[in-house]
C-alpha positions in Angstrom: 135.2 37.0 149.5 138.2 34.8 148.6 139.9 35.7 145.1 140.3 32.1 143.4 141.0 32.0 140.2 141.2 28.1 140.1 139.1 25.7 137.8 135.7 24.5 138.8 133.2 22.6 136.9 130.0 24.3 137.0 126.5 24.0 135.6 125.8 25.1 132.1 123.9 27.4 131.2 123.4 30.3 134.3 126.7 28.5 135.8 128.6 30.3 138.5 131.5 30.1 140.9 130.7 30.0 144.9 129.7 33.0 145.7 132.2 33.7 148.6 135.1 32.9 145.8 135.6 35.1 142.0 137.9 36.7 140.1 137.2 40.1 138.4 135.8 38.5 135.4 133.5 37.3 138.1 132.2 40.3 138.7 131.5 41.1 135.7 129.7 38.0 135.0 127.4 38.6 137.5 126.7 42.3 136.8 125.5 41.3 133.4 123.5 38.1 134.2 121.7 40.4 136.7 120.6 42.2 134.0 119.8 39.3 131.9 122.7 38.6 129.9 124.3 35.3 130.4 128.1 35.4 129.2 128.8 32.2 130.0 126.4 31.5 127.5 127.2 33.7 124.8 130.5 33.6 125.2 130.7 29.8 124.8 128.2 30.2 121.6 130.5 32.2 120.3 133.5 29.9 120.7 131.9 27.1 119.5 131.7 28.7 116.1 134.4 31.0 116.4 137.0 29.2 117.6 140.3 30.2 115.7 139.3 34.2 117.0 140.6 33.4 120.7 143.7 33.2 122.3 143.2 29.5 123.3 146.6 27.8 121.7 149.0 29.9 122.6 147.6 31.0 126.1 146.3 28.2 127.4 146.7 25.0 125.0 143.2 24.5 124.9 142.0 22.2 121.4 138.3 23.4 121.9 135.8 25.6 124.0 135.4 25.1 128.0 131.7 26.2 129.1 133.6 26.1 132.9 136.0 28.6 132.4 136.3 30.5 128.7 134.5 32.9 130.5 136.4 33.4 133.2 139.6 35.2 131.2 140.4 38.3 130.3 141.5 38.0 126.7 138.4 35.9 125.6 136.1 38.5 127.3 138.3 41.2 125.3 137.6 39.3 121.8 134.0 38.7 122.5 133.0 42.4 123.4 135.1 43.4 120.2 132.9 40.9 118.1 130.1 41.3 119.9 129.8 44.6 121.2 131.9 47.9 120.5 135.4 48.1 120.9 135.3 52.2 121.8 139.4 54.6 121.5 141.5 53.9 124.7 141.7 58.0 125.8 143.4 59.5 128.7 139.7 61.9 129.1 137.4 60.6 132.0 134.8 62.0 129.7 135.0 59.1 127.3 134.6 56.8 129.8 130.2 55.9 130.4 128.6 53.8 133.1 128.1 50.6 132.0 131.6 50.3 129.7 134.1 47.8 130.3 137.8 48.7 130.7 140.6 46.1 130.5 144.5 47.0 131.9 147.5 45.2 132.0 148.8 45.1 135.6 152.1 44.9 134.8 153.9 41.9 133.2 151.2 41.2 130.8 148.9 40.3 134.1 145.0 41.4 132.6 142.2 42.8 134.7 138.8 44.1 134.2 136.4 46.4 135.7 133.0 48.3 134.8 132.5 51.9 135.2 129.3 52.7 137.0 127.2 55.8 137.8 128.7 56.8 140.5 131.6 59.4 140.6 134.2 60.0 142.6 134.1 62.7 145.2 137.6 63.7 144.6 138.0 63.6 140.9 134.6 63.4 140.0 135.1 60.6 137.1 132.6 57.6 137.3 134.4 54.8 139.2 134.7 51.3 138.7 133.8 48.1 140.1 136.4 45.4 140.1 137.6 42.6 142.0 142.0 42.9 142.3 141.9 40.1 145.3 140.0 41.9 148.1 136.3 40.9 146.8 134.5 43.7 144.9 135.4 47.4 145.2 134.0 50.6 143.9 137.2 52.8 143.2 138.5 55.8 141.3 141.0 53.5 139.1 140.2 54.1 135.4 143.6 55.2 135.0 145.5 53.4 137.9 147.0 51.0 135.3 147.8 50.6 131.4 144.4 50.7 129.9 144.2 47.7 127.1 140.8 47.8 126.2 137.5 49.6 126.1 134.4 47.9 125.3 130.4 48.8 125.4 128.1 45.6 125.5 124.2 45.7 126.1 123.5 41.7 125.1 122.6 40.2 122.2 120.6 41.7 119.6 118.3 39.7 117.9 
């Protein structure tokens, strides 16, 4: 897989990057629409009325919603599981962290990432590790705490 964090136009709703291309988000993207949930979707619903919430001026000079790529960032994923979901305490304790939580980290110099932990847990440690996508294509690694942790998030879809 080639990490490509470039802009493409893609269909709306159910869109999708190539799939030999993605950027973390895109990984988590597709670990929730293979569940059902369509974040390009909800996310973009929730821009459209919520606007003024994201980090769109200031980040990325943006005057409205982008169904090909609001998705795609850290930060608006960060706002919409805080609205959307539950924005759960940033600990140092493996124990806090569940399969199926997201975790967002600063890389260093104010670069975001984001990963989900899964139900698998590492031999060494034993804490559940996470699935992410850093530029290899997608890994399953012991990294909860390999960088500043920013945010930690549970979302199960929308409730209605």
């Amino acid at each position: 897989m080639r990490y490509d964090p470039a802009y493409v136009s893609i269909p709306y709703p159910g869109g999708d990057v190539p799939p030999e291309t993605g950027v973390c988000t895109d990984e988590i993207i597709r670990i929730y629409r293979s569940v059902g949930v369509d974040l390009q979707k909800e996310v973009h619903e929730d821009m459209l009325q919520n606007f003024s919430t994201y980090p769109h001026p200031w980040r990325w000079g943006l005057h409205h919603p982008d169904a090909n790529i609001d998705h795609r960032r850290v930060p608006n994923l960060m706002i919409f599981f805080a609205r959307k979901g539950e924005a759960l305490p940033i600990t140092q304790s493996a124990e806090d962290y569940s399969p199926g939580d997201i975790v967002t980290w600063d890389l260093g110099g104010g670069v975001p990432h984001i990963g989900i932990v899964v139900d698998r847990k590492a031999p060494a440690s034993t804490r559940f590790m996470i699935v992410h996508n850093i530029g290899a294509g997608p890994k399953l690694e012991d990294v909860v705490f390999q960088w500043k942790i920013t945010g930690h998030y549970r979302y199960f879809g929308r409730s209605e």
